[in-house]
N, C-alpha and C positions, 0 to 999 in steps of 0.2 A: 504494500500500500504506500510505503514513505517513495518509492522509487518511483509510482506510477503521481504522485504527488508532484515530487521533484523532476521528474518530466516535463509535466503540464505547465508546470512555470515555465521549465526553458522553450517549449515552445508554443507558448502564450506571447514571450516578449517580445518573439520579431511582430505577432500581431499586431500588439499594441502601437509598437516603433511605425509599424504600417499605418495604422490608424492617426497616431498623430500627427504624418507626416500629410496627410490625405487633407486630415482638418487645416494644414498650416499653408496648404497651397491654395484651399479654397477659399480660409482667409482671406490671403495676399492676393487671390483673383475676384476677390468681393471689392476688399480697398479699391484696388485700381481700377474697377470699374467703375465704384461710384464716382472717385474723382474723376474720372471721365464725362461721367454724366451731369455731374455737376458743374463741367468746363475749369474746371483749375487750370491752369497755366502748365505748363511740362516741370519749369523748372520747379515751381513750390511744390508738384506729383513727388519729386522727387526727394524733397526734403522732408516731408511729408509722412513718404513710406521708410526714409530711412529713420525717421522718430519712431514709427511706430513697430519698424525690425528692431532694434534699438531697446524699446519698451517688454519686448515679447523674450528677447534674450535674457533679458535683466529679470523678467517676473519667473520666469525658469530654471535659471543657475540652479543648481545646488551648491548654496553657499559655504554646506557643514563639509565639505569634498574640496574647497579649495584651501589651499595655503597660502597664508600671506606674507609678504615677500617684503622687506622693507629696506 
């Protein structure tokens, strides 16, 4: 049972990696459609989505997995 267990997780997690990766594109093709729709300018599109790539990494991290470096 602990094996058929410890399976399941390992291959759950490329699911899941699949899964979020799915949500992060449709994101990113949501954003840039609306500012399209909306007529933003290219250049502010661009500044734009890099705040909001930016924002999406930063609420992500795993902060307890980095070392800090001084």
């Amino acid at each position: 049972m602990l094996i058929a267990t410890s399976n399941f997780r390992v291959l759950r997690r490329p699911l899941e990696s699949a899964l979020n990766t799915l949500v992060g594109v449709l994101i990113v093709a949501v954003v840039r459609a609306s500012m399209l729709y909306f007529g933003v300018p290219a250049t502010s599109q661009q500044i734009v989505f890099g705040i909001v790539l930016i924002a999406a990494i930063a609420l992500t991290i795993d902060r307890s997995k980095m070392r800090i470096v001084k």
